[in-house]
BASE-308242 format. One line per 5 residues: number of its first residue (from 0); their letters; for each residue x, z, y of C-alpha. Coordinates in Angstrom, 2 decimals, decimal comma, always signed. Each point is the difference from the previous one (the first is absolute). Layout:
<pts>
NUM) A) X Z Y  ... .
</pts>
This chain:
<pts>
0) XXXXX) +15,28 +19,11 +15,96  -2,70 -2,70 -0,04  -0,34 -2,73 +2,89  -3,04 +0,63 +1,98  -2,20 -3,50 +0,19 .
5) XXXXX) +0,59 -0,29 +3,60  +3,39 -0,23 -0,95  -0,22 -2,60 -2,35  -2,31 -2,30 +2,04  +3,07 -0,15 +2,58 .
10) XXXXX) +2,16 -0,69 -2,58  -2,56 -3,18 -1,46  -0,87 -0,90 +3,50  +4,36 +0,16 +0,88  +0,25 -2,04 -3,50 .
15) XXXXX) -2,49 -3,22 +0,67  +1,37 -0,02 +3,60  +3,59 -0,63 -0,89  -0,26 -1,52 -3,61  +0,88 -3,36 +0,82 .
20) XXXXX) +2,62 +0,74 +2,21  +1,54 +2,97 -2,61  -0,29 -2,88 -2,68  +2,61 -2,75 +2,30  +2,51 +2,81 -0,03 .
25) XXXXX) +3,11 -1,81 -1,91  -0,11 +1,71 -3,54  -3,60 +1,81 +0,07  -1,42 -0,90 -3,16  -3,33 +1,71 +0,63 .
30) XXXXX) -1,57 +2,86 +1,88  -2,72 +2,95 -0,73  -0,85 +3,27 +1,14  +1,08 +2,91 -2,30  +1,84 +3,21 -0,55 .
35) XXXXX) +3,68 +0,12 +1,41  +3,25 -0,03 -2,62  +2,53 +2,16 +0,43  +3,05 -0,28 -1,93  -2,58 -1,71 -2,36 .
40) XXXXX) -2,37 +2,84 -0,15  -3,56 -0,42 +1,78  -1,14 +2,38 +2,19  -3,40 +0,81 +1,24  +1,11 -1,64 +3,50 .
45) XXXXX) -1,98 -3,45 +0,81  +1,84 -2,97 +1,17  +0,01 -3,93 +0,54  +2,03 -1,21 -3,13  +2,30 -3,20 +0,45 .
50) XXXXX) +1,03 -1,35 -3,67  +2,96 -1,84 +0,02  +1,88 -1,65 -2,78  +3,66 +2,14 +0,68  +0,46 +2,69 +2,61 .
55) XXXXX) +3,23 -0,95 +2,08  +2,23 +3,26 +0,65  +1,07 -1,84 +3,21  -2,28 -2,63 +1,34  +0,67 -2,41 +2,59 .
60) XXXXX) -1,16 +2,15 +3,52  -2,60 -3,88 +0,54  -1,24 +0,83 -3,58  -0,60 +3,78 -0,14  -3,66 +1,32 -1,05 .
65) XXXXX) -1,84 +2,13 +2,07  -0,08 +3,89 -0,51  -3,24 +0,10 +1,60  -3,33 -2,46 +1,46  -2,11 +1,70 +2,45 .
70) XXXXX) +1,74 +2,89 -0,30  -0,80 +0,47 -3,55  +2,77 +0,15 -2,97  +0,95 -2,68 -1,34  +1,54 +0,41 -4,02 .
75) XXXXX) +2,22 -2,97 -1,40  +0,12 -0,05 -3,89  +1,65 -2,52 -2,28  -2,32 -1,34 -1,96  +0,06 -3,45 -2,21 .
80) XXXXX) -3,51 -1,41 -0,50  -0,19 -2,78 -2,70  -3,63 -1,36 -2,23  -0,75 -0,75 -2,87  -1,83 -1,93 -1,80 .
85) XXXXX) -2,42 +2,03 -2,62  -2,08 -1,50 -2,72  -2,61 +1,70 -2,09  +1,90 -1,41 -2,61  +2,85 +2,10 +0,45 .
90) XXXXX) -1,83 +3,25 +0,93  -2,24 +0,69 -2,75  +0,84 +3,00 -1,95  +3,02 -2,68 -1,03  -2,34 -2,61 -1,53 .
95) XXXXX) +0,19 -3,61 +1,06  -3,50 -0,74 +0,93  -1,96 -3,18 +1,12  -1,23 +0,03 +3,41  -2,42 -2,83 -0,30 .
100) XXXXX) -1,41 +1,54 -3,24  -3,43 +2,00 +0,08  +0,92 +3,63 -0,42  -2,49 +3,13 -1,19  +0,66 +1,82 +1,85 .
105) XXXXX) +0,73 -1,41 +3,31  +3,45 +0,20 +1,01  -0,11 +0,26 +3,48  +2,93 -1,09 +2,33  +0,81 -1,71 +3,12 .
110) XXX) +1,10 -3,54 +0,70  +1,59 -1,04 +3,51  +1,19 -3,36 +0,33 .
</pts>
């Protein structure tokens, strides 16, 4: 079973609506759309995903996450996010390399920062 993309526009459109608010929830780490987890398996079933750091078995009733927004389901899944930094000089083919160094060929890569 495949979404139809009528159903996934009300799922975006029910995601940019009530990001911010989904993202002051105490413990939500993050949120997305995406398939639903069950008993860590994912089905073919859309949902609005809320990542938080440790799923409580019992939460405090003032601190419970939604089921659903708009109607539509809502999945919680614990998820830990954490960067890193990378370096070209750690990721090529094992080599250390010189990233202010004229290379042939070009090693291409991307800098943010």
């Amino acid at each position: 079973m495949h979404s139809r993309p009528c159903e996934t526009q009300e799922f975006v459109s029910t995601l940019k609506k009530h990001q911010k608010h989904l993202l002051r929830v105490p413990g939500c780490v993050g949120v997305a759309l995406g398939k639903k987890e069950v008993r860590g398996e994912i089905t073919e079933h859309l949902a609005l995903v809320m990542f938080v750091d440790k799923k409580l078995a019992h939460p405090h009733p003032h601190a419970a996450l939604p089921t659903q927004v708009d109607h539509l389901p809502v999945d919680v899944v614990e998820r830990r996010f954490s960067f890193k930094q990378i370096s070209a000089r750690d990721y090529l083919f094992g080599q250390q390399i010189d990233p202010h160094a004229r290379h042939d060929p070009l090693l291409c890569g991307i800098a943010i920062g």
